[in-house]
C-alpha positions in Angstrom: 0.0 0.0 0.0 3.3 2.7 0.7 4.2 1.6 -2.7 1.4 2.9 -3.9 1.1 6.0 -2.1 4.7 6.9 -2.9 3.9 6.5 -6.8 0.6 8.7 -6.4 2.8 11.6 -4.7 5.4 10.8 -7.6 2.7 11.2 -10.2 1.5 13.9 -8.7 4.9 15.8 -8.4 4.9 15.4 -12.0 1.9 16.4 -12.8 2.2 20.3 -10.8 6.1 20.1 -12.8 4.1 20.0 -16.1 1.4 22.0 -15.3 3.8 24.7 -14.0 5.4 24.1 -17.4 3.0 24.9 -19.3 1.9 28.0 -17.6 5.4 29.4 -18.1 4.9 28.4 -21.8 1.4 29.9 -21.9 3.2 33.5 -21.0 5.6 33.6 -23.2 4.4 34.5 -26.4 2.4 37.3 -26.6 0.0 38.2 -29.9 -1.5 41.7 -29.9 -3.3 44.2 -32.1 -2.2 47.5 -32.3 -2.9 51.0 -33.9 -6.3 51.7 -33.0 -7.2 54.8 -30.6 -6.7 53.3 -27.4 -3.8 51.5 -28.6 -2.0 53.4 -30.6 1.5 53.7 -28.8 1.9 49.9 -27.6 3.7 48.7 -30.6 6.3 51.5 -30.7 6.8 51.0 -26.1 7.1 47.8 -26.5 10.2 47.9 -29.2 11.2 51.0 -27.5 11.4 48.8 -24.2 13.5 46.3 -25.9 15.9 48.3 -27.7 16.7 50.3 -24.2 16.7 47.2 -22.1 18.7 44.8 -24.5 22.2 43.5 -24.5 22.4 43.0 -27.7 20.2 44.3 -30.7 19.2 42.2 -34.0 17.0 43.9 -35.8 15.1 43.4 -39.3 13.3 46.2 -41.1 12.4 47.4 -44.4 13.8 51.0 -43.4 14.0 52.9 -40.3 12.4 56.1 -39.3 14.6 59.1 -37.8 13.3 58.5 -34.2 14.3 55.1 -34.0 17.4 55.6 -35.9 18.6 58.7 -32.8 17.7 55.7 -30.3 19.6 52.7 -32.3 22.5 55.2 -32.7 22.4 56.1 -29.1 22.5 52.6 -27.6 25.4 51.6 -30.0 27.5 54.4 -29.1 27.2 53.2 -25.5 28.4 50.1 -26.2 25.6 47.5 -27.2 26.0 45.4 -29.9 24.1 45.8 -32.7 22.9 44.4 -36.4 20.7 45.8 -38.5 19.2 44.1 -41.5 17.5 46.5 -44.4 16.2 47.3 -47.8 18.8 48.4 -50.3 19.0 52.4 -50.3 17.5 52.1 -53.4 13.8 50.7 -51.9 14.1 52.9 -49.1 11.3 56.1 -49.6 13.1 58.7 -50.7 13.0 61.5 -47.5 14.5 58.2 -45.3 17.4 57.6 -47.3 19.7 60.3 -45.5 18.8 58.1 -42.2 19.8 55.0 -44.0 23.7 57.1 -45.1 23.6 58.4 -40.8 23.3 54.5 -39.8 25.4 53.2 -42.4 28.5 55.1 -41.9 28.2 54.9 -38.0 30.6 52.7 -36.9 29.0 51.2 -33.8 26.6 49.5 -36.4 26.7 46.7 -38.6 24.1 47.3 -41.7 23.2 44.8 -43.7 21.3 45.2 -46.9 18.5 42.5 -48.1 16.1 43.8 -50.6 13.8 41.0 -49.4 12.9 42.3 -46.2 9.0 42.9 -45.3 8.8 42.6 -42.3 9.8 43.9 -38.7 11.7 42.1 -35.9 14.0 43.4 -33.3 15.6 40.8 -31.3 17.4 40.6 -28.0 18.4 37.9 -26.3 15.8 37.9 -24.0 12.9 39.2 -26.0 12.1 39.6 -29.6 9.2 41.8 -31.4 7.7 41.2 -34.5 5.2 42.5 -36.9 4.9 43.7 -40.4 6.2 47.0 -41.8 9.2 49.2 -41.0 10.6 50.8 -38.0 8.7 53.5 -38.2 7.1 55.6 -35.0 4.1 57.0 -37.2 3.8 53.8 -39.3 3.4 51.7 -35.8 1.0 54.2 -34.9 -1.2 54.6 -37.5 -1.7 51.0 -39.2 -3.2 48.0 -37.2 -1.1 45.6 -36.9 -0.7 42.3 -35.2 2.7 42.2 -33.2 4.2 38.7 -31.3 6.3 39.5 -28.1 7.9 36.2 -27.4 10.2 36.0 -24.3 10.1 32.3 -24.1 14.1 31.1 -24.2 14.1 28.5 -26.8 11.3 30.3 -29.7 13.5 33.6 -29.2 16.8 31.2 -30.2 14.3 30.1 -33.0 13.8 33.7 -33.9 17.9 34.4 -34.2 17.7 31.8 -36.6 15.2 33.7 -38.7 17.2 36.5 -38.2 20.5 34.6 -39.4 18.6 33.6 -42.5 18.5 36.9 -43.6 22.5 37.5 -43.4 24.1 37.0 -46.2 25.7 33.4 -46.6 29.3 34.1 -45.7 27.7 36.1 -42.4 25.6 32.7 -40.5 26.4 31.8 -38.0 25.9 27.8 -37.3 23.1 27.1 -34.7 23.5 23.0 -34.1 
């Protein structure tokens, strides 16, 4: 009868392990809609959050706005690593194309061109952010979007592999 017993508080030990499991899972991916009126600003604090907060910056978009480019060129300059993978000049919209020569030529940031990029992702190693469109405070704020926060350890390595995809081939790094 001990027997038993023991194997039901063994079970059950197991049982609370996965249940606290998937909890954890449950939180850390986060799907959200943004650019309504009530809304409006959540995209742009929560990749404001993660560019002030992160150790290291990855970060996909099809161009960047000035804003964003003052904050990128801020938190490079004190020492955060940084990569940033964008449109060729060419595709950028004409009036941002003076922010893509500022970024390019500073030295605290490695800019990669992809003319395939569509999308928007800024990575850390603790959080990444993505949703469609470029880094853009007033294009955040005035299209709805769906955005992903995922802070869950293994989908954000997942995410640096999308990221490496986009480097060119002599650039990726080897994730085995």
């Amino acid at each position: 009868m001990s027997l038993i017993k023991a194997e039901n508080i063994r079970l059950k030990k197991k049982v609370e392990d996965l249940e606290n499991r998937l909890i954890n899972l449950v939180g850390a991916i986060k799907i959200f809609a943004t650019g309504m009126s009530d809304n409006e600003l959540e995209m742009n604090n929560h990749i404001a959050e993660i560019i002030s907060s992160g150790s290291e910056l990855k970060i996909v978009a099809p161009y960047i706005s000035e804003e964003y480019a003052i904050l990128l060129q801020d938190r490079s300059n004190s020492g955060i690593k940084m990569q940033i993978v964008v449109n060729d000049r060419r595709l950028w919209p004409k009036n941002y194309q003076s922010i893509y020569d500022k970024l390019k030529n500073a030295s605290t940031i490695d800019v990669i061109n992809n003319p395939n990029v569509h999308y928007l992702m800024v990575w850390s190693p603790e959080t990444t952010i993505f949703t469609s469109g470029p880094l853009s405070k007033e294009h955040l704020m005035k299209s709805i979007l769906i955005g992903t926060i995922i802070t869950e350890p293994a989908k954000n390595r997942d995410m640096l592999k999308i990221f490496n995809l986009m480097l060119p081939s002599f650039m990726r790094q080897n994730f085995n």
